[in-house]
N, C-alpha and C positions, 0 to 999 in steps of 0.2 A: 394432336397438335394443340386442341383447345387448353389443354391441360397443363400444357408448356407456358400459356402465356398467363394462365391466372395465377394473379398476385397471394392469391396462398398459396402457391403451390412451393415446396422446399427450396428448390432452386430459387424463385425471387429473395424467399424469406432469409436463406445463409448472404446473398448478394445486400440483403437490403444491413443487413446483422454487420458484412466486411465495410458498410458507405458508413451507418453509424461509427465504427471503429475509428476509420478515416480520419471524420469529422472530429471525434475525441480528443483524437491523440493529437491535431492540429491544435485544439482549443488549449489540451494542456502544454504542450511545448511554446504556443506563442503566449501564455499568461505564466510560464515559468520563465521567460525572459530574462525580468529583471532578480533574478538567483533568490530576491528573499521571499518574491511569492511561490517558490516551489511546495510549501506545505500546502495552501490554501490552493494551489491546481491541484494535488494527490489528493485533499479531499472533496475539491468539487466531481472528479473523476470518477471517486467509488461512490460520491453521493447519486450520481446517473449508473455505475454499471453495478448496485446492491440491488437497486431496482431493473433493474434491466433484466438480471439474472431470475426473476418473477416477472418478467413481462407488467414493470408496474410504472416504467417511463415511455412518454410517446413523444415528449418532445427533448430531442437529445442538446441542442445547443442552449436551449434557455432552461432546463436542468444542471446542467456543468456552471452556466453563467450565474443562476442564482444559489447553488454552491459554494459557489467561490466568493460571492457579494456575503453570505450570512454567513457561511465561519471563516471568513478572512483574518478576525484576528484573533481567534483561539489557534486555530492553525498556522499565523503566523509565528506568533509566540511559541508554540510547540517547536514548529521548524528550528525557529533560531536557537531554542534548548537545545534539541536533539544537534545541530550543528556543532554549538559550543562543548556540548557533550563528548563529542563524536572528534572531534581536533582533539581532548585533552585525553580521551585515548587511544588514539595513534598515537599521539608523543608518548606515551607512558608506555604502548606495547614496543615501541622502536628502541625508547631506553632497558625495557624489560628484556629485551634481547642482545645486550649485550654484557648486562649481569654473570656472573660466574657463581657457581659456590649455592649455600644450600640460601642463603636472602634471594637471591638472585632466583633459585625457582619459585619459593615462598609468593614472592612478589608478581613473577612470570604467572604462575596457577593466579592469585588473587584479581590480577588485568584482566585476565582471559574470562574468568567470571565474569566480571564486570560488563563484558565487551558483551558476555551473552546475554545478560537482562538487557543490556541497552539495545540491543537490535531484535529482541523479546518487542518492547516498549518502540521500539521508531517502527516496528512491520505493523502494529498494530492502532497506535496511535491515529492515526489519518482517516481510517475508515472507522472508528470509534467514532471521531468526529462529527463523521458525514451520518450517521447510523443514531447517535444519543445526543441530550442536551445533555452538560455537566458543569461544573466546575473546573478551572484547569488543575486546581490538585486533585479532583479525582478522576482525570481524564488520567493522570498520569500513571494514578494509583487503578484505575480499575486497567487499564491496555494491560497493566505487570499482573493484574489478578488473573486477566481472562486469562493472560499467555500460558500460566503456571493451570488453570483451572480445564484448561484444554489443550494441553502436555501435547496429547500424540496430534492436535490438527496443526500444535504450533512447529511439531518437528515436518511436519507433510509444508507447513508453509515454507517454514526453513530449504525443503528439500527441492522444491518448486523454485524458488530465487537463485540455490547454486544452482542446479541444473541451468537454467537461464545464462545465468552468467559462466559457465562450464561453455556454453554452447557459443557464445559471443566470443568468447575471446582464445577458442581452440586452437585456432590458426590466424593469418594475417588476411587470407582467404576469406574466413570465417565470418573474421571481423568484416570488412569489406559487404559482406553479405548483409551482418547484423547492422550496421549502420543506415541501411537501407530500409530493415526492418523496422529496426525502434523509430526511425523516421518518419514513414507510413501509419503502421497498427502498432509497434512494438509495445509500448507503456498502456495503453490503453487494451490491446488485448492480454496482457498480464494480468490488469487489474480486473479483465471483466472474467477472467478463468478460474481467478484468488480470491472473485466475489462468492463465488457459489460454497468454497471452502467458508468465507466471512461468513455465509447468511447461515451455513449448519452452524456457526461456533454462537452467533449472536440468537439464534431461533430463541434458547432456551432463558435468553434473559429478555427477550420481547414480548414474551407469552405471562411473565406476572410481575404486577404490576409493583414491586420491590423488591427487584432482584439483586442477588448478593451483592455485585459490582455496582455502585451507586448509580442512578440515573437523576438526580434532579436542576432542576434549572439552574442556571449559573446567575 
C-alpha cells in the first residue's frame, strides 16, 4: 500500500501528466478566445509541452503564460499570414473544382501543391516559434526547410493530424464524444504527443551551433 500512495510512483505520475493537460488545454482555449491570439496560444502550448516531453518544465501555467507574453507577436503575425493564406486557398481549391478541361487540372494539381507547402509551413511554424529565436522571414523559410529536410517525420506528422481528425468527425457519435475531448485534454495532449516527434526533428539543429535552417535573433 505504501507504494500506492508515493508520489513517484506511476500511477501519481500519469494522474499528475492528465491535471497538467487539463490545465493546458484550459490556458489555451481561454487565451484563443479572441480568434487572433490563436497563434500565440499554439506556441505558448508547445513552448511548455517541447519541454515537458524532456521533463524540462515544472511550472506548467506560468510556462504557457510566458509563452504566450514573448512570442505574442511573431506568432501573431504568423497566424494571421497562415489565415489569409489559408482563405486564399480554399477559394482557389473550391473554384479549382469546378474547372473542366486540361487548365482546369493544370491548375487543380498546381493549388493542391500549394495547399501542401502551406500546411508543411502552418504544422510547423508554432512550435519553431516556441523552440528558436528568428527572424519572421526565416521562421517562414526555415518551418518549409525543416518540413522538406525531414520528409518522412513531416509525413508521420501529417498522419498523426488526419488520423485525429479521421476520429472526431467519424460519426455524429463520435463527434459528440470528441468535443468533450478537445475540450478537456484534446489540443493540448496533441501537442504534447507531436512534441516528442518536434523534439527528434528539432534534436539535430540544437546540437550545432549554425545550423542549416537559420536560428538567429530577430
Amino acid at each position: 500500500m505504501g507504494r500506492l500512495f508515493d508520489t513517484d510512483n506511476i500511477v501519481w505520475r500519469f494522474l499528475g501528466r492528465v491535471a497538467d493537460l487539463v490545465i493546458l488545454n484550459f490556458l489555451f482555449l481561454l487565451c484563443s478566445i479572441p480568434i487572433v491570439t490563436i497563434g500565440a496560444s499554439w506556441t505558448a502550448l508547445y513552448s511548455v509541452t517541447l519541454k515537458a516531453v524532456k521533463n524540462e518544465e515544472s511550472y506548467i501555467a506560468k510556462g504557457f503564460l510566458e509563452g504566450f507574453k514573448e512570442n505574442f507577436k511573431q506568432s501573431t503575425i504568423a497566424w494571421l499570414v497562415i489565415l489569409l493564406v489559408g482563405t486564399v486557398l480554399f477559394v482557389d481549391i473550391k473554384f479549382a473544382m469546378g474547372l473542366e478541361g486540361g487548365f482546369g487540372k493544370a491548375f487543380g494539381v498546381t493549388i493542391y501543391a500549394m495547399s501542401f507547402v502551406y500546411l508543411m509551413i502552418a504544422m510547423y511554424i508554432f512550435p519553431y516559434i516556441a523552440r528558436f529565436h528568428a527572424t519572421m522571414k526565416q521562421i517562414f523559410k526555415n518551418a518549409l526547410l525543416i518540413g522538406i529536410g525531414s520528409f518522412p517525420f513531416t509525413l508521420l506528422l501529417f498522419g498523426v493530424n488526419i488520423l485525429v481528425l479521421f476520429v472526431t468527425f467519424f460519426s455524429a457519435r463520435a463527434m459528440i464524444t470528441a468535443l468533450a475531448f478537445w475540450f478537456m485534454t484534446g489540443f493540448s495532449f496533441l501537442a504534447f504527443v507531436t512534441s516528442y516527434i518536434y523534439r527528434k526533428i528539432f534534436s539535430k539543429y540544437e546540437r550545432v551551433e549554425e545550423p542549416e535552417a537559420e536560428t538567429e535573433e530577430a
